[in-house]
C-alpha positions in Angstrom: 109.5 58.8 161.3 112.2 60.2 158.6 115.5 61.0 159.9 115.8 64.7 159.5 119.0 65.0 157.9 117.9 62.6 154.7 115.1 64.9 153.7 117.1 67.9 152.6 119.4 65.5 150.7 116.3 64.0 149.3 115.3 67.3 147.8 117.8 68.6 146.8 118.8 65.0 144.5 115.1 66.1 143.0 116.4 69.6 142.3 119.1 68.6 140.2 117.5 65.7 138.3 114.6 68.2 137.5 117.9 70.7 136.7 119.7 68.1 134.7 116.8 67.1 132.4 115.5 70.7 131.9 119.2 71.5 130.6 119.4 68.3 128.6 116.0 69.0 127.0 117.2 72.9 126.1 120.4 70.9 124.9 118.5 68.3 122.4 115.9 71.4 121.3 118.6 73.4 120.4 120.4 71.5 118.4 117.9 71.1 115.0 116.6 75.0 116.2 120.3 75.9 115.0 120.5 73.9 112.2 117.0 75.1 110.6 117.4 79.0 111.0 119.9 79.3 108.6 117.9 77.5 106.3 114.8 79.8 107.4 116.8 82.8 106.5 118.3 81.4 103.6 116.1 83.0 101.1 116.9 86.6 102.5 120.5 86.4 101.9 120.2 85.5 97.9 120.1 88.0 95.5 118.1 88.0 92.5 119.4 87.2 88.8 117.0 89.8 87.1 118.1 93.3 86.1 120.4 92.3 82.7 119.5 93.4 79.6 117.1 91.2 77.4 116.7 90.8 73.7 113.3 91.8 72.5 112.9 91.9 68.9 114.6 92.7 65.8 115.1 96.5 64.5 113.3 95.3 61.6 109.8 94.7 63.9 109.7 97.7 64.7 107.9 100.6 62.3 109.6 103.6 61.3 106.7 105.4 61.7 107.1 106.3 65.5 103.7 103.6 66.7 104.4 102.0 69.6 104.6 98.4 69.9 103.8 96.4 72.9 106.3 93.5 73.7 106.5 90.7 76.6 109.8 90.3 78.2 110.9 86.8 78.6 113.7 86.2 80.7 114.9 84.0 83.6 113.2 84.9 87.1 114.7 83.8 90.7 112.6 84.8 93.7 113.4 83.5 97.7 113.1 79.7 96.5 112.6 79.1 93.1 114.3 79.3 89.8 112.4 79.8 86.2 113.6 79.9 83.1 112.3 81.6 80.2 108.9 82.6 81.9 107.2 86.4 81.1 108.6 89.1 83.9 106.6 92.1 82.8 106.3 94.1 79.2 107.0 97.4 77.2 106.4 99.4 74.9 109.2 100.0 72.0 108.9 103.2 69.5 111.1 103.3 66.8 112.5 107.2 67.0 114.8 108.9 64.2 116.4 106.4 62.6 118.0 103.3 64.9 117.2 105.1 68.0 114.5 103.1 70.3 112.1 104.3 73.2 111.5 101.9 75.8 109.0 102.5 78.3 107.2 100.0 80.9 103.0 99.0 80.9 102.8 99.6 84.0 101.1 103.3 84.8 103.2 105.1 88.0 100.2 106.0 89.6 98.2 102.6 90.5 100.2 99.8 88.9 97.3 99.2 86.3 98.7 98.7 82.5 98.4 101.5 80.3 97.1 100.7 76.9 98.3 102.6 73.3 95.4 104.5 72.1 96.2 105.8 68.2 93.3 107.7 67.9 95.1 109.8 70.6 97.9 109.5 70.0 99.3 108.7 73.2 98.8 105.9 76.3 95.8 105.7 78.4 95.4 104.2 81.8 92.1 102.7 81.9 91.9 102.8 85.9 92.3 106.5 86.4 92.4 107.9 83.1 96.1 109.1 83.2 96.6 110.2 80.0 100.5 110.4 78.3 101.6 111.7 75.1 103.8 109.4 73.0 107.2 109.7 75.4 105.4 108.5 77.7 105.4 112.3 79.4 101.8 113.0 81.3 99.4 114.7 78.5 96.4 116.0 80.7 97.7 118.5 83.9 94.2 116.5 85.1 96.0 113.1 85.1 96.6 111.6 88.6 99.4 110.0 87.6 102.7 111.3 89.8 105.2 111.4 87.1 105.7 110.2 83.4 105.3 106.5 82.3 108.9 104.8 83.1 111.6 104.6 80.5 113.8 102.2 80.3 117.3 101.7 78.5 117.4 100.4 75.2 120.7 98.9 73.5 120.9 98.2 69.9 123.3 95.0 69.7 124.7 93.6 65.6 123.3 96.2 64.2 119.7 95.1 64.6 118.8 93.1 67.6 117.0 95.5 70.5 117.6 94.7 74.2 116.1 96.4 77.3 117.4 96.8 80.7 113.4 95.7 82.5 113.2 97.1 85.2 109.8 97.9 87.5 108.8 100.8 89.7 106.8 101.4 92.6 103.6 103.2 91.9 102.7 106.3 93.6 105.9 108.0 93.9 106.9 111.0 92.4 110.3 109.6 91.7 111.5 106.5 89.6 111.9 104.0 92.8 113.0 100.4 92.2 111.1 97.3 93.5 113.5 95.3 94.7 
């Protein structure tokens, strides 16, 4: 038979091998988990490139006449993990106003996030999805409309005398107020 004293020794040299590798194990696990949460989280810490002002068109392009013109706005986009140059990032619509002054305001309607089109026999922007209807600032037209606040402006800067840049900028739809999407 066993010698009683050896068994508890015997255990207990089981104990701490089963001890010992659990620990080494956590050790070699934790090692490439350290290393690959910083890059996991990477993408939350950059900030994005976009918010500048862009160059549009030329003065010139625009009519004197007060019609709205719809323009893309290319510019450089950055999101979590990719960089694009020169790719489309939303549009507006530019009015030419008393003399050099410039209206910007944003396609996309505050109530859904559907793009409102120029209608000139109204004189004004319709949203095809809800029928929101704005005058030609962009201010709601029909009490009616479901639309919680005007069509988003945006600043406009004339640069040399005749080259028009906008500050782009989108909104959440469905707020009452102006807020930024981020």
């Amino acid at each position: 038979m066993d010698n009683p004293a050896q068994v508890p020794n015997a255990n207990r040299r089981e104990f701490f091998k089963a001890a010992s590798a659990a620990i080494l194990s956590g050790l070699a696990a934790a090692v490439p988990l350290a290393a690959g949460i910083p890059v996991f989280l990477d993408p939350l810490r950059r900030k994005s490139e976009e918010g500048g002002p862009v160059r549009v068109t030329n003065l010139e392009a625009l009519p004197a006449d007060g019609v709205p013109h719809k323009y893309t706005i290319i510019s450089n986009h950055v999101d979590a993990w990719n960089r694009y140059s020169d790719v489309p990032i939303g549009a507006v619509y530019l009015r030419r106003t008393a003399g050099d002054k410039v209206e910007a305001l944003n396609v996309v309607c505050p109530h859904a996030g559907c793009f409102v089109d120029f209608v000139p026999s109204r004189a004004g922007f319709f949203c095809p999805c809800h029928n929101s209807i704005f005058g030609l600032d962009g201010k709601i037209a029909d009490p009616r409309s479901p639309a919680p606040r005007a069509m988003d402006s945006l600043p406009v800067e004339i640069r040399n005398g005749n080259e028009v840049w906008v500050t782009f900028q989108n909104f959440r739809a469905g707020h009452a107020g102006k807020v930024p999407v981020t």
